[in-house]
VMD Tcl script that draws the C-alpha trace (Angstrom):
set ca {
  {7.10 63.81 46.53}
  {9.79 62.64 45.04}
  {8.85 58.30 45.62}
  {5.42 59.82 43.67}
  {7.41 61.32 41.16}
  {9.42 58.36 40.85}
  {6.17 55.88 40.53}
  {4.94 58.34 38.02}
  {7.76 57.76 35.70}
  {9.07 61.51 36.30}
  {11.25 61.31 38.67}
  {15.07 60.18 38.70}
  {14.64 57.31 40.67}
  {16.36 53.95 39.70}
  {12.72 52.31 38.03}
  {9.72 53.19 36.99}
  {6.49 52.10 37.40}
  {5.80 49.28 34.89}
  {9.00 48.50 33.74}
  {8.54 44.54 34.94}
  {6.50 44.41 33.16}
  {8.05 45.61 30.13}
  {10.48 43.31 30.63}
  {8.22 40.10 30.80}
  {6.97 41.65 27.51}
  {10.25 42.02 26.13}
  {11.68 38.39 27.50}
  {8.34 36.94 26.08}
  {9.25 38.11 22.45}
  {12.41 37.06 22.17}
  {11.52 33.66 23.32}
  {8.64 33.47 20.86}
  {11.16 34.62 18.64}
  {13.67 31.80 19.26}
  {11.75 29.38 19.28}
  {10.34 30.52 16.15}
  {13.53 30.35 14.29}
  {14.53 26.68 15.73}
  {14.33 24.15 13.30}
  {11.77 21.77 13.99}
  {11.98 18.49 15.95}
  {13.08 15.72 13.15}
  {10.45 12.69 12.52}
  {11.97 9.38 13.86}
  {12.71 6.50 10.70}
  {11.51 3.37 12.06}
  {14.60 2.08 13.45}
  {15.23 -1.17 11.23}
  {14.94 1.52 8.52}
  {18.09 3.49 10.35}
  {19.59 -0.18 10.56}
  {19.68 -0.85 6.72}
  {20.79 2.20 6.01}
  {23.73 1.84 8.30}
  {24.35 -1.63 6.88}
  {24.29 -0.53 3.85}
  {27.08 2.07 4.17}
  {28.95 -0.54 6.27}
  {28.53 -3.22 3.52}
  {29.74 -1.23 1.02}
  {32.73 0.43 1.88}
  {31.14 3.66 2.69}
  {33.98 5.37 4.02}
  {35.39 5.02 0.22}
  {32.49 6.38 -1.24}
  {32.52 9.25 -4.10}
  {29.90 11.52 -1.43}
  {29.06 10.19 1.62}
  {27.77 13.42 3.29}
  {25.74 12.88 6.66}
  {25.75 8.61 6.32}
  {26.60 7.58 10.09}
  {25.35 10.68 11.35}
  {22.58 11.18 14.78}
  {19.60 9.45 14.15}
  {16.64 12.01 13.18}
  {19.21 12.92 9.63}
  {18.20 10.52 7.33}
  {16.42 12.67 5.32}
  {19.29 15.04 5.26}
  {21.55 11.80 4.12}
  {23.32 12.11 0.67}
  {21.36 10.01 -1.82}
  {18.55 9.50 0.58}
  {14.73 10.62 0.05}
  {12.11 9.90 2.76}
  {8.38 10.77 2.73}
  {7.35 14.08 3.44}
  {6.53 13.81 7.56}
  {10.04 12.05 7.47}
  {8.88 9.07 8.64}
  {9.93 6.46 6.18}
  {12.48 6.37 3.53}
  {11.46 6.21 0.19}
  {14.09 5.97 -1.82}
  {18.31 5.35 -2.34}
  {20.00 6.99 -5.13}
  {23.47 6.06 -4.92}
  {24.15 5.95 -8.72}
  {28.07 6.07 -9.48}
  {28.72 6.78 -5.93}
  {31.79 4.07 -5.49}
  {29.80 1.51 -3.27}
  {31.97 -1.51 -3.24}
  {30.60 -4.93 -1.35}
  {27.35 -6.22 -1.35}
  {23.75 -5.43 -0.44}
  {22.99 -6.23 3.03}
  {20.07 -8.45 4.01}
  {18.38 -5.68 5.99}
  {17.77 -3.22 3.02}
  {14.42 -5.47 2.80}
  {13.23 -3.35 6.05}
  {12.93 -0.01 4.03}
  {9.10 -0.39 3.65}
  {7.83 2.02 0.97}
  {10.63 2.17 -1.26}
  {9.93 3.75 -4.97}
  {13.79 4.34 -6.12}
  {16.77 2.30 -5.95}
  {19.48 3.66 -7.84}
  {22.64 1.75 -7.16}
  {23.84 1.54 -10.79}
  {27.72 1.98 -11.77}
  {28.87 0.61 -8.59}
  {30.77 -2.77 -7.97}
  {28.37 -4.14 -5.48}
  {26.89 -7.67 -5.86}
  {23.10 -8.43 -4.40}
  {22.91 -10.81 -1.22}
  {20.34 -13.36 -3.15}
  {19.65 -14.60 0.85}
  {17.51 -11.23 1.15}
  {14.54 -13.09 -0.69}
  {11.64 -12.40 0.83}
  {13.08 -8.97 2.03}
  {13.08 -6.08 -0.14}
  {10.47 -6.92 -2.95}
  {11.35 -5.21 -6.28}
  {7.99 -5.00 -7.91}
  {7.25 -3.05 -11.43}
  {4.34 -1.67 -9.39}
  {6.21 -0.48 -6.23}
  {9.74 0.44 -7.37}
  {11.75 2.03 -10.18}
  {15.14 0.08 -10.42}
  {18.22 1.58 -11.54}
  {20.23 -1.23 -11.63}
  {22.21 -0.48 -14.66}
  {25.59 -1.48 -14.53}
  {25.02 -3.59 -11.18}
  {27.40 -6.59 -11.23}
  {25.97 -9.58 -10.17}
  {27.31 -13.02 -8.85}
  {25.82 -16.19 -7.94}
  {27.55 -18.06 -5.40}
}
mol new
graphics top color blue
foreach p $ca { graphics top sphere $p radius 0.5 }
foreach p [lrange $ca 0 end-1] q [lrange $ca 1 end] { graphics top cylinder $p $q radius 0.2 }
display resetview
């Protein structure tokens, strides 16, 4: 009687009858429940997006800058960049505000691959624009809000 008893769930025996499977139940929660509190996956930037934002940093001295917080960091963080905004999926960046941030050099070339940019705030820094980035980045009243004040320029 007693391997009946123990079946039963009366008995003293090491396990009970259904306790496997209160496990599995158990294990099955606590996954759902991980996985639940993961963050999610990060939306990939078009990589030539990634690129100017890296040459960006590079071309301005962005080891000096006032806040540099995440710049250089695993791609997947742009949107978590300081100064950076991106669409909502995260899937293109949408704007630079760098205002009074201490960039010092000039604007790379590539910046023209951001491809649905509405801000640019790179006012109160010493950087200079690379005029060879015509037909790059295209700084329209329509598709962009420029915050160029106190940008110093040079020609040549």
């Amino acid at each position: 009687m007693r391997s009946l008893d123990t079946h039963r769930g009366t008995g003293t025996g090491t396990r009970r009858r259904g306790s496997w499977r209160q496990t599995a139940v158990s294990a099955a929660m606590v996954l759902a429940a991980v996985l639940a509190a993961a963050p999610p996956a990060a939306a990939a930037i078009p990589a030539a997006e990634r690129q100017a934002l890296v040459d960006l940093y590079n071309s301005t001295n962005g080891a000096a800058w006032t806040n540099s917080t995440g710049w250089l960091g695993a791609a997947g963080t742009e949107s978590s960049l300081y100064g950076v905004t991106c669409d909502g999926g995260e899937t293109t960046v949408t704007g630079l505000n760098l205002f009074n941030n201490n960039l010092v050099g000039t604007i790379p070339a590539t910046l023209g691959n951001l491809t649905q940019p509405t801000f640019l705030g790179l006012g109160y820094n010493r950087i200079f624009p690379n005029l060879t980035m015509a037909g790059g980045l295209e700084l329209t009243a329509q598709t962009l809000t420029p915050d160029v004040s106190g940008l110093s320029c040079r020609t040549g």
